[in-house]
C-alpha positions in Angstrom: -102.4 52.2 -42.3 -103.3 49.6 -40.3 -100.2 48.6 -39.8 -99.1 51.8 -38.5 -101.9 52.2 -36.0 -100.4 48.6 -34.8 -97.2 50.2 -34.7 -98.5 53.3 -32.4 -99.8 50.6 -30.1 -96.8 48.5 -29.8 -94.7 52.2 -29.4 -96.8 53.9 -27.0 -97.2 50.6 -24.8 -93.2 50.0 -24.7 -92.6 54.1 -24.5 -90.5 53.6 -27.5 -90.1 57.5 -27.7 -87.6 57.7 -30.6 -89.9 55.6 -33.2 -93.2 57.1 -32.2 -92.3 60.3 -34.2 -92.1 58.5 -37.6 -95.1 56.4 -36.6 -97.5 59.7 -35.8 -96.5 61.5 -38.9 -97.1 58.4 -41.0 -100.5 58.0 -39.8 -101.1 62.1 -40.3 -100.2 62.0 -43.6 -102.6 58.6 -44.3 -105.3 60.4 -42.7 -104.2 63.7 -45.0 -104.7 61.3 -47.6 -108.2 60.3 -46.9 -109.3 63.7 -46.0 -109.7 63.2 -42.4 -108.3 66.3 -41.6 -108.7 66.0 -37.7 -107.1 63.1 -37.5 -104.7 63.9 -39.3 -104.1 67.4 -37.6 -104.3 65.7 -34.4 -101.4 63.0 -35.3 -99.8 66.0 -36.8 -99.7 67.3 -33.5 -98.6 64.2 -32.1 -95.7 64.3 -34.8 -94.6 67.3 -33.6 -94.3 66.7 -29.9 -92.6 63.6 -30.3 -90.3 65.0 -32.9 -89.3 67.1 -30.1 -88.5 64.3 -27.8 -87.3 62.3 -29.7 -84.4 64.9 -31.1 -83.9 65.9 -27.0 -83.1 62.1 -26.2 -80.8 62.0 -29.7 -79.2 64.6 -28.4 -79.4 63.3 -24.6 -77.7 59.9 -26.2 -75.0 62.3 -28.3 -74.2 64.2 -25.0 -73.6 60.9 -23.0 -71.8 59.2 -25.6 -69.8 62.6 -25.9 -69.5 62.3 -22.2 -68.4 58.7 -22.2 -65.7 59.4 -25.2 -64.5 62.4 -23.5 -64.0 60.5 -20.1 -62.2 57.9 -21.9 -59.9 60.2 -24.0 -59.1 61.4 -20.3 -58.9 57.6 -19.0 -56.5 56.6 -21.5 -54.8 60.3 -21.2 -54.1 59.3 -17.3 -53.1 56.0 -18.2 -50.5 57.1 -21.0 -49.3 60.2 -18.7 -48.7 57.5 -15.6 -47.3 54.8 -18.4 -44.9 57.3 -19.4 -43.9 58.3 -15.9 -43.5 54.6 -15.1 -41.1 54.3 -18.3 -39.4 57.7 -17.2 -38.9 56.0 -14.1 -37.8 52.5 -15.3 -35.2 54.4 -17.3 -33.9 56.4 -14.7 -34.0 53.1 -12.4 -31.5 51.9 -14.9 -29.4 54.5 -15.7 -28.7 54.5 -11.9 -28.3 50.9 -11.9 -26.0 50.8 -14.8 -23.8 53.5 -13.4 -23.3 52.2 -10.1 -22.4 49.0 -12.4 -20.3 50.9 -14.3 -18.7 52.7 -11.1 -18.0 49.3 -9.0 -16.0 47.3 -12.7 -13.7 50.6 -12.4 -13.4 50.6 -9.0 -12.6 47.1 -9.1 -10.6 47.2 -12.3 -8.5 50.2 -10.4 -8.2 48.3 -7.6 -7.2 45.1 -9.3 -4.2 47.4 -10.5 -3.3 48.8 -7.6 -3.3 45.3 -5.9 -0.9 44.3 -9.2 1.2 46.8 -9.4 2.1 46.4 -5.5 2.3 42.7 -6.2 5.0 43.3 -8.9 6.6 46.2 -6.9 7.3 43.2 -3.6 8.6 41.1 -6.5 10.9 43.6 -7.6 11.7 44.3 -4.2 12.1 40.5 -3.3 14.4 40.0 -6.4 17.0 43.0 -6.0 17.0 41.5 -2.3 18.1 38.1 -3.7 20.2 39.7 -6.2 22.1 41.4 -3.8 22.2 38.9 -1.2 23.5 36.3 -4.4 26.3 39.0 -4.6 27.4 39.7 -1.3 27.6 35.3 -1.3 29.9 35.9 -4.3 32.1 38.6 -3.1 32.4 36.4 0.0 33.6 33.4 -2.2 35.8 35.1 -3.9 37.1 37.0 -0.9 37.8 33.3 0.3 39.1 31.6 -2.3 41.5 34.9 -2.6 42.7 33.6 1.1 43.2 29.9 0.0 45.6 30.7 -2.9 47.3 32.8 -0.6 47.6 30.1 2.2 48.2 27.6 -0.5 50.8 29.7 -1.7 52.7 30.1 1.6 52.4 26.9 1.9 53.6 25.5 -1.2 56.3 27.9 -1.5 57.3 28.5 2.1 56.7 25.3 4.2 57.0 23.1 1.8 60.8 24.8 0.7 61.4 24.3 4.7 60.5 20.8 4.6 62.7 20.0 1.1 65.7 22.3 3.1 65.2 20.6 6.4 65.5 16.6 4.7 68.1 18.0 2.5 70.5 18.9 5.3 69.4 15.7 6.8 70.7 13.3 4.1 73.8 15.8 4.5 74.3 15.2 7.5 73.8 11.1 6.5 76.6 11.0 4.4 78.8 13.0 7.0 77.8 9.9 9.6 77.0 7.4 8.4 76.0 5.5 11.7 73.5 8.1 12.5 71.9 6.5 9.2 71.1 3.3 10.9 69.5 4.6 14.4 65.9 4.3 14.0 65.1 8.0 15.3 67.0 9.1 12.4 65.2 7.1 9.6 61.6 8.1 11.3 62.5 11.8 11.8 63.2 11.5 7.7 60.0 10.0 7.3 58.3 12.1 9.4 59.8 15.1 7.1 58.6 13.2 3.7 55.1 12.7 5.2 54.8 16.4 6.4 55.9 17.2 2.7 53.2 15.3 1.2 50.5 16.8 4.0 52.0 20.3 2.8 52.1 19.5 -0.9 48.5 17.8 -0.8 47.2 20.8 1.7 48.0 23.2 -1.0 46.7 21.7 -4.0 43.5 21.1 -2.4 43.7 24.6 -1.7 44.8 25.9 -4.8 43.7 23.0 -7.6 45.8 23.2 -10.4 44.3 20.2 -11.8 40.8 22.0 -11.5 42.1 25.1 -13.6 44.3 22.5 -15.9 41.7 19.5 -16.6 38.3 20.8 -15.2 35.9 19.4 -12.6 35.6 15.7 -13.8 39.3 15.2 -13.1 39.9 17.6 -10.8 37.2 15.4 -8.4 38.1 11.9 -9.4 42.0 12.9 -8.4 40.4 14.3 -5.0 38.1 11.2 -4.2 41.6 9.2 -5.0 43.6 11.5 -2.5 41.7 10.6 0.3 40.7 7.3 -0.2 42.0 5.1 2.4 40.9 1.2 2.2 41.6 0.6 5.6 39.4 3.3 6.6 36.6 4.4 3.9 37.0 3.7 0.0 35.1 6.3 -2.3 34.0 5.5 -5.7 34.4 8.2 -8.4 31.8 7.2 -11.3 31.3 10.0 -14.0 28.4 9.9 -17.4 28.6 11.1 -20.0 30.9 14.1 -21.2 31.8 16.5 -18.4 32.5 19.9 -20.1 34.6 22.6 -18.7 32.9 25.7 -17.4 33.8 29.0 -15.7 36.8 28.6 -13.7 34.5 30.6 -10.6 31.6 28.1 -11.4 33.9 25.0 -11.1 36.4 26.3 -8.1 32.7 26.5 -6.5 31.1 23.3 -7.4 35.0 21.6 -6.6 34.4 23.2 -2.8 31.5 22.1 -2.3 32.1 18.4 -3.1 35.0 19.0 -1.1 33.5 19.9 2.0 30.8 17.1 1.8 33.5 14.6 1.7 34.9 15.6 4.2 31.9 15.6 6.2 31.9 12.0 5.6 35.2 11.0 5.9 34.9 13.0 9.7 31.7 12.4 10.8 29.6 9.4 9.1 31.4 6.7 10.2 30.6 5.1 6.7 33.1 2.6 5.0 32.4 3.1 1.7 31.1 6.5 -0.3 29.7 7.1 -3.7 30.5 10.2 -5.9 28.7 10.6 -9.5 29.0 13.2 -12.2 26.7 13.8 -14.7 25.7 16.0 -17.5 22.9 16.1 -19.3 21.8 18.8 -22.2 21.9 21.9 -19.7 22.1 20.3 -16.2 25.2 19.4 -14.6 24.2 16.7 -11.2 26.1 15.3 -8.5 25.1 12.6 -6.2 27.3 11.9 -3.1 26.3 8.8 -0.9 27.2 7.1 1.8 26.5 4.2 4.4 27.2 5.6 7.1 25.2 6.6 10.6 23.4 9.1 8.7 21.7 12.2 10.3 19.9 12.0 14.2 18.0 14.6 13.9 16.2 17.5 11.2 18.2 20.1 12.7 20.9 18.3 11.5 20.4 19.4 8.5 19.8 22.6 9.3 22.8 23.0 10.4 25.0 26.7 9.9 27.1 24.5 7.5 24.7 23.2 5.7 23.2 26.2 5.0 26.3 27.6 4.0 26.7 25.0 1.3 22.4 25.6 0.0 23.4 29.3 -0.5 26.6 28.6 -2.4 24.7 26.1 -4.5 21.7 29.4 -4.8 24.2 31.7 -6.0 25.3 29.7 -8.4 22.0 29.3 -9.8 21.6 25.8 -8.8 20.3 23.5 -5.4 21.5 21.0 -2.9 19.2 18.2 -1.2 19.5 16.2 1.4 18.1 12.7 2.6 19.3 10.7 5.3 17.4 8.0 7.8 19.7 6.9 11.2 21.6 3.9 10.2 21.5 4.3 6.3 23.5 6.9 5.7 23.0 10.5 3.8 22.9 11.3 -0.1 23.1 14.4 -1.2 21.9 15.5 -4.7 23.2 18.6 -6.3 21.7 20.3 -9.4 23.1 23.2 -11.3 22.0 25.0 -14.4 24.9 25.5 -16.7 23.4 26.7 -19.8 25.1 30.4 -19.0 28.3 28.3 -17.4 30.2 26.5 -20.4 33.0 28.2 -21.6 33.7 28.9 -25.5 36.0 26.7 -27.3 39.3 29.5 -27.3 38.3 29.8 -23.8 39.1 25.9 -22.7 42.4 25.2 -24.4 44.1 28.7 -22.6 
């Protein structure tokens, strides 16, 4: 008991509402005890106020506590509602992003196709162009080469017959008088008829090669390098490797023409003593090299010349290439290079 009445001392000093109830009914049922009834009706009393209090600040404390849980609940409500717009938001922030993403790789992977397809359409275009331009350069060879064999022809079988008639009445007439025989205007009008023959008959086979069609390009070039070699003038060197195989008749009447004509380029216009022409094959490449030391080429235009550029195209169409070097003073050396995997002919082919 005494303890309790320290307890109501320390309570009611400190206000300690909430523990004051237990301590006045404690001390109401000591005093019950020792028959104090006053005292223990007045703590009684006491008991009962305080009870009162007490259960109003319990339910004070529940009511704020409800309060503060409520207001949290709606706190962390808020906070999910906004967390879930900011997700809503994040998601629809990349489903934008990714279809824009998704609308610039086709747009670029269209125009990527577009720019492809217009790339390969100018290729096609550029090709058929070079197509026909190679055969329009063909027909035009051919067209030509139609007019040599007929020139050649004429030649070999009209003038030439002329010639042969002319010397024949000649020598008739020689045996008929024989003093005109010793005048010197009769032997060089004789000579003048054999060298016109061999002009004619040389004229036509360079125009018509029978050799060419006969023997192929290696001989049919080393017996025209030997035709116009002149030792007084300019020697030519013929020089072949390895084993020259016969090809297309078209493909080597072209190659033969072009030789031709750069020869005689040099034997017209270098001034060169001496020329160099070598022939070779190797696997699928047929080459020619064609030097000389002559006064080579002044200028680039030169080589840029119409004839020139007649002889590059000729060389294109015949799927192959000509190149050119030349420094003033050291002549020119032309390299040509042709592909002749499609150009051999077959074995029956080369012995008809």
């Amino acid at each position: 008991m005494t303890a309790l009445v320290e307890y109501q001392r320390i309570g009611e000093k400190s206000n300690t509402v909430i523990q004051l109830d237990d301590i006045y009914k404690g001390l109401s049922e000591s005093y019950e005890g020792l028959q104090e009834y006053k005292k223990a009706m007045t703590y009684h009393k006491l008991y009962v106020v305080n009870y009162d209090s007490t259960n109003g600040v319990k339910h004070k404390q529940n009511a704020a506590a409800l309060e503060v849980k409520y207001r949290t609940a709606q706190k962390e409500k808020e906070l999910a509602a906004q967390q879930l717009e900011l997700v809503k938001s994040s998601q629809y922030t990349y489903a934008s992003i990714s279809a824009a993403i998704m609308l610039l790789l086709v747009s670029g992977m269209g125009f990527i196709q577009y720019r492809n397809k217009k790339k390969e359409y100018a290729r096609e275009m550029a090709s058929l162009q070079k197509d026909k331009e190679i055969q329009l350069l063909q027909a035009v060879m051919q067209g030509e080469e139609k007019e040599r064999t007929r020139v050649a022809k004429d030649l070999h079988d009209g003038v030439a017959g002329m010639l042969a008639a002319s010397k024949m009445h000649f020598n008739s007439i020689g045996t008929q008088y024989a003093e005109l025989v010793q005048l010197s205007a009769f032997k060089q009008g004789l000579n003048l008829l054999d060298e016109a023959a061999t002009e004619v008959r040389k004229t036509s086979h360079n125009l018509m090669p029978e050799i060419l069609l006969q023997y192929g390009l290696d001989q049919a070039i080393r017996r025209y390098c030997s035709n116009i070699n002149n030792s007084r003038a300019i020697s030519i060197i013929y020089d072949s490797w390895g084993e020259i195989n016969r090809y297309n008749d078209s493909f080597e009447l072209s190659v033969y023409r072009i030789v031709q004509e750069l020869l005689n380029n040099i034997v017209k216009h270098s001034k060169a003593t001496q020329a160099l022409v070598q022939v070779s094959q190797q696997n699928e490449v047929l080459s020619i090299t064609i030097e000389d030391n002559g006064v080579g080429m002044q200028e680039n235009k030169e080589m840029d010349g119409t004839g020139l550029q007649s002889l590059a195209s000729r060389a294109k169409a015949m799927n192959g290439k000509i190149e050119l070097e030349s420094r003033p003073g050291h002549g020119v050396c032309a390299y040509l290079e042709f592909d002749i995997s499609e150009m051999e002919k077959t074995a029956s082919h080369a012995t008809n």
